[in-house]
C-alpha positions as CSV (number, residue, x, y, z in Angstrom):
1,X,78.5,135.9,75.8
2,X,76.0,136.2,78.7
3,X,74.8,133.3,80.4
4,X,71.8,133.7,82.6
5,X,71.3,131.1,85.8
6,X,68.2,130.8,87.1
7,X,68.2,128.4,90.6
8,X,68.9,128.0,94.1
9,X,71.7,128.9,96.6
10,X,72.7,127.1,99.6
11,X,74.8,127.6,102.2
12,X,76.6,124.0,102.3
13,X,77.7,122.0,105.9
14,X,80.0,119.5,104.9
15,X,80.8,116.7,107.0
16,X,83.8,114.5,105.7
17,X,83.4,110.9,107.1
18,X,85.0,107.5,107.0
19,X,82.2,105.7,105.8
20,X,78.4,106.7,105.3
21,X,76.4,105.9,108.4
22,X,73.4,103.5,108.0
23,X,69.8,104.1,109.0
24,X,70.5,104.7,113.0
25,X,74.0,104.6,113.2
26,X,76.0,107.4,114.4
27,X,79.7,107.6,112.3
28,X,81.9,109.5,114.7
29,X,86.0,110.9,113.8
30,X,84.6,113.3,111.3
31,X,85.9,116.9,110.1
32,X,83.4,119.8,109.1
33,X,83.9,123.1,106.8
34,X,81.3,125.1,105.0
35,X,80.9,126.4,101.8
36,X,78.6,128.0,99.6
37,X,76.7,125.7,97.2
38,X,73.5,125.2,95.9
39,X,72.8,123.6,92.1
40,X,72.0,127.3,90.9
41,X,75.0,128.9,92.4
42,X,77.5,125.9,92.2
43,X,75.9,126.2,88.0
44,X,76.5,130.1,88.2
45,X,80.1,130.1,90.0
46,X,80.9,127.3,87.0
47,X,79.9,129.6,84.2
48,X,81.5,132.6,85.9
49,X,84.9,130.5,85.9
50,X,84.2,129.3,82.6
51,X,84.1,132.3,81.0
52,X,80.4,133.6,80.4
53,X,79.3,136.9,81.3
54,X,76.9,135.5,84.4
55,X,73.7,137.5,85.9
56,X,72.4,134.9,88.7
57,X,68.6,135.0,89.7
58,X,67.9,133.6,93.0
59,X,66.7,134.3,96.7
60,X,68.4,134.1,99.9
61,X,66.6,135.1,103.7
62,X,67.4,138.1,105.6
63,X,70.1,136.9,107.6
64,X,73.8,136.5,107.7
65,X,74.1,133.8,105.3
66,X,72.0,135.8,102.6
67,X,74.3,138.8,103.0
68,X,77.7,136.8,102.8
69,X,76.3,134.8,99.9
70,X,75.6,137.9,97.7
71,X,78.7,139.2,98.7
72,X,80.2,136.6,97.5
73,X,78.4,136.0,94.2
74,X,80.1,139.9,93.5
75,X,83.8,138.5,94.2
76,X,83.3,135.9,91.5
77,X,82.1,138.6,89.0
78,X,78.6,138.0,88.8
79,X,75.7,140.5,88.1
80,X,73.8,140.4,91.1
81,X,71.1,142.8,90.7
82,X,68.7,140.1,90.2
83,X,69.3,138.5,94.1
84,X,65.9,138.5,95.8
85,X,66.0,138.6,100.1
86,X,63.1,137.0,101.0
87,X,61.5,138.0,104.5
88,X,60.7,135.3,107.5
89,X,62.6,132.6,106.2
90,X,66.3,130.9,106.2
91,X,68.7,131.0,103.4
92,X,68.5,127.4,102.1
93,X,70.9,125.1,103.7
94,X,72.1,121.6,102.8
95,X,73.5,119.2,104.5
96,X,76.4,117.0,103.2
97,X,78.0,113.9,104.2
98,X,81.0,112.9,102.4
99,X,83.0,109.5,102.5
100,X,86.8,108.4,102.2
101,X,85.7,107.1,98.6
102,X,84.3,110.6,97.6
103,X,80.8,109.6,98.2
104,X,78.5,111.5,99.4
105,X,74.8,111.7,100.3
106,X,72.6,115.2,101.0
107,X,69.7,116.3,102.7
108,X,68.6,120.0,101.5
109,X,66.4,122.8,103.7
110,X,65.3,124.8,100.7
111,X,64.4,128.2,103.0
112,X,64.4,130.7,100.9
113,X,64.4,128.9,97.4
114,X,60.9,127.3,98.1
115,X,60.5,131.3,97.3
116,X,61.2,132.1,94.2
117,X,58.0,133.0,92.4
118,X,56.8,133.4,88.8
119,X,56.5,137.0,90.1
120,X,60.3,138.3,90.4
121,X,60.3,136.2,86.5
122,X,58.0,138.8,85.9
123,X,60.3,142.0,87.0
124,X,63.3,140.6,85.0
125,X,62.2,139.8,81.4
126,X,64.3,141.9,80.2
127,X,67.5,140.3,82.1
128,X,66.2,136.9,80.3
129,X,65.3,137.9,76.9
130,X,69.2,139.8,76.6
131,X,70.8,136.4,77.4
132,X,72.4,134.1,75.1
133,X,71.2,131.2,77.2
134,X,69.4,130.9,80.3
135,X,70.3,127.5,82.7
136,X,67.9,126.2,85.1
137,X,67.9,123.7,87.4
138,X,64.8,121.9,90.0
139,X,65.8,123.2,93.2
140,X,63.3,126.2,93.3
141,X,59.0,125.7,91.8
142,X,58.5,123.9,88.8
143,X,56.8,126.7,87.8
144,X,58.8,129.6,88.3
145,X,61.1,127.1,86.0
146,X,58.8,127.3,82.7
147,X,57.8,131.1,82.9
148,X,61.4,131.8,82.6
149,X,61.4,129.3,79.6
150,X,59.0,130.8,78.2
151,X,60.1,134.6,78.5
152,X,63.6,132.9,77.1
153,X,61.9,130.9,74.0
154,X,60.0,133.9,72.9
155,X,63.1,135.8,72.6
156,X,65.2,133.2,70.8
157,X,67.3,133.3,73.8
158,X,68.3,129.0,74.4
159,X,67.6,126.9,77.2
160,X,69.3,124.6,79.1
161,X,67.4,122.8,81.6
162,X,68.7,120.2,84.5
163,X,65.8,118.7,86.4
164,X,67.8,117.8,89.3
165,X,66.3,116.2,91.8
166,X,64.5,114.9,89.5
167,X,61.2,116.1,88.9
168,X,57.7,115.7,86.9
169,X,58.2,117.5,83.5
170,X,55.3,117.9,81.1
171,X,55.6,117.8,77.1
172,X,55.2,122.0,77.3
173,X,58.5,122.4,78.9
174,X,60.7,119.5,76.5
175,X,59.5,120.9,73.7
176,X,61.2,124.3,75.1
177,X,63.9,123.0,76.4
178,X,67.4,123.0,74.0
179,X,69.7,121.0,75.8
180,X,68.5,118.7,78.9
181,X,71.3,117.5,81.1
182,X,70.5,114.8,83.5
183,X,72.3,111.6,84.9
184,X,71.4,108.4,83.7
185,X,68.5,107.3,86.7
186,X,67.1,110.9,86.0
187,X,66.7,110.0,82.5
188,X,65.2,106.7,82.7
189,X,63.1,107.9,85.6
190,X,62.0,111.0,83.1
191,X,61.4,108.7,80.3
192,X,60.0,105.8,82.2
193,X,61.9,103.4,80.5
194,X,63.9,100.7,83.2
195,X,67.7,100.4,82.7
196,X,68.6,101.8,79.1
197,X,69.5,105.5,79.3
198,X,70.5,105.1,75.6
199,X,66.7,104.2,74.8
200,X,65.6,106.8,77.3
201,X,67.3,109.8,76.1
202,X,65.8,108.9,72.5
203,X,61.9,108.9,74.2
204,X,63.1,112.4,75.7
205,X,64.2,113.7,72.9
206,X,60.8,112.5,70.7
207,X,58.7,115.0,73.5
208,X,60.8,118.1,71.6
209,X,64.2,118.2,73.7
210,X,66.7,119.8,71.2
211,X,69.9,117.9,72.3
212,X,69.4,115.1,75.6
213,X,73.0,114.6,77.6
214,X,73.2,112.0,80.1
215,X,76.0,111.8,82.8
216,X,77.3,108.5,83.2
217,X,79.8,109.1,86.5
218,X,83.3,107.5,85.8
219,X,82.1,106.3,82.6
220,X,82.0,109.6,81.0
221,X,78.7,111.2,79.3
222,X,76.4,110.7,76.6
223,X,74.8,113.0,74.1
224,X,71.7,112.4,71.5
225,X,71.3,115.6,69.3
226,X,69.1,116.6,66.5
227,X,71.9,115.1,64.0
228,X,74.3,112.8,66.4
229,X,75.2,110.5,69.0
230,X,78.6,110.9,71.1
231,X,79.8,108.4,73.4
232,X,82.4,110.4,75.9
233,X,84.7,108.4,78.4
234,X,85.7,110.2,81.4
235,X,89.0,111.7,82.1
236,X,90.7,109.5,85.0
237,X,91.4,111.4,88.0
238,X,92.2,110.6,91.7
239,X,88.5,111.5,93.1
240,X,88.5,112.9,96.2
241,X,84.9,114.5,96.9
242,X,81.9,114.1,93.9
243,X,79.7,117.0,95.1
244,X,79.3,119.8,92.6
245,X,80.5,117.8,89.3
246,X,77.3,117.7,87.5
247,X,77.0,120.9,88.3
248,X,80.5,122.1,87.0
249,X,79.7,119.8,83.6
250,X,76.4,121.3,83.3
251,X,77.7,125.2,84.0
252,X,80.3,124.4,81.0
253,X,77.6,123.0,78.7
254,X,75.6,126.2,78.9
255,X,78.7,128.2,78.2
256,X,80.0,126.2,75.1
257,X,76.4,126.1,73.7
258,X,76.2,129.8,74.4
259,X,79.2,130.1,72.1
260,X,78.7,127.6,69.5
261,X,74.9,127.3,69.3
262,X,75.3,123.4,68.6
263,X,76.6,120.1,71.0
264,X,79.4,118.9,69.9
265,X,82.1,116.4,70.7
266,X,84.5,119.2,71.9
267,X,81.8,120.7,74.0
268,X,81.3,117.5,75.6
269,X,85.1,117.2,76.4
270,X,85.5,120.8,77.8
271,X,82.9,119.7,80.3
272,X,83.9,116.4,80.6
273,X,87.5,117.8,81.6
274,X,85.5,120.7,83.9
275,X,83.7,117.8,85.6
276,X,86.8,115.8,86.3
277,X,89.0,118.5,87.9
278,X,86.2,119.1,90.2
279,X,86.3,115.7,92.1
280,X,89.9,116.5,93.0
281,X,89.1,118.9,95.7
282,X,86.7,119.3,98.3
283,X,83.9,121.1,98.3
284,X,81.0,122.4,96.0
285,X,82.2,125.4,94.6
286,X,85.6,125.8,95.9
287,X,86.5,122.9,93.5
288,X,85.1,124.4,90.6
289,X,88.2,125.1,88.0
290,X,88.8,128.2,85.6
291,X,88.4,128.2,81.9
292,X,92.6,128.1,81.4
293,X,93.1,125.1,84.4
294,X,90.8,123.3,81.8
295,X,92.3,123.9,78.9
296,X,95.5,123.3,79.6
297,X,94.3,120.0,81.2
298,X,92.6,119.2,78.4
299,X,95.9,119.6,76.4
300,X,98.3,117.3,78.6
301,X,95.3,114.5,78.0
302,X,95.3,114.8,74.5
């Protein structure tokens, strides 16, 4: 089953603090590491792990961090044919601050990613149309986003789309879009509806959206699709550092949809479970699990 990601990489700088620092204040005793990261990569390495066949689309700069990240993406088994080096820019970078709570707050310097045109879309058609599903995310143009969509709708081929950070999306690219993942301020922000992401997902859904899931955090995940309405809790872990977990959940939707072809409440738990192990380690993608750490944590839960 081949799962195409189409996004951004980052190099990520991780700073593990006591407590967030306010506006002017300097927090001091922290420890650093880096990692590689990025929603399109952090999605990729997910699906990789997960078990889908992965081809990854994105662009790095001609430096060091471009060369270790593609190196990289090869190591976790990924086709990487379709990693574009941009000239004159940085790979993106971002910037993470991470509390004793698991917390965390980022600042993102795109580089590269601000890159990635409608053009290099163009040059890999055919990568897009011999997927199963394609998974995008909001961290390169809008625009580059729906000429993949598209390519991918014209071919049968699904689409699952994560506007993160949220972004403006017209009624052309719901009504392509087979499964939307967002949390719950994305979706009320998307729908324009204050407070009720139960109320929102059904607006989203009216503009065409196949399936709508909303991330709710610690209190699981929601889904509204074309024939039901699942109410997931969230498995109860020791959380130790947030960053990546939609990411993970969203990399494990796009696999189990690319295998089923339908949302269900099973799907929802496999990613569910995914998302969970991932806030007990550090890091972006070095917390990411494998398909069998899942399973067989999904097992000793049941």
């Amino acid at each position: 089953m081949k799962v195409t990601v189409i996004g951004s990489s980052n190099i990520d700088m991780f700073s593990y603090v006591e407590s967030l620092p306010l506006v002017g204040e300097t927090v001091g005793g922290g420890s650093f590491k880096q990692a590689f990261g990025g929603k399109g990569a952090n999605q990729a390495v997910a699906a990789s792990r997960l078990g889908a066949e992965v081809g990854f689309m994105t662009t790095v700069g001609e430096d060091s961090y471009g060369d270790r990240q593609i190196s990289h993406f090869e190591e976790e088994g990924m086709v990487t044919d379709s990693i574009f080096k941009v000239s004159g820019t940085h790979s993106g970078i971002a910037l993470i601050m991470v509390d004793k709570q698991g917390e965390n707050c980022i600042s993102v310097c795109p580089g590269a990613n601000l890159y990635f045109g409608e053009d290099l879309i163009e040059m890999n058609q055919k990568k897009i149309r011999q997927s199963d599903v394609i998974l995008m995310q909001a961290e390169i143009p809008y625009a580059t986003v729906k000429k993949a969509a598209k390519i991918a709708k014209a071919a049968g081929v699904k689409v699952v789309y994560n506007p993160a950070p949220v972004c403006a999306v017209d009624d052309e690219m719901y009504a392509m879009t087979d499964v939307l993942i967002v949390n719950e301020r994305e979706c009320c922000q998307l729908a324009k509806v204050s407070g009720n992401y139960n109320e929102a997902a059904a607006v989203l859904r009216d503009k065409g959206v196949g399936t709508v899931i909303v991330t709710l955090g610690s209190k699981g995940c929601y889904a509204l699709t074309p024939d039901s309405e699942y109410s997931i809790p969230s498995y109860k872990v020791n959380a130790v550092d947030t960053v990546g977990a939609g990411d993970t959940f969203c990399g494990a939707i796009a696999v189990e949809f690319g295998e089923k072809k339908e949302i269900d409440r099973a799907t929802l738990m496999f990613a569910s479970a995914a998302s969970a192990l991932s806030v007990t380690k550090q890091g972006a993608q070095p917390s990411i699990p494998y398909r069998e750490d899942v399973l067989t944590f999904i097992e000793t839960r049941s």
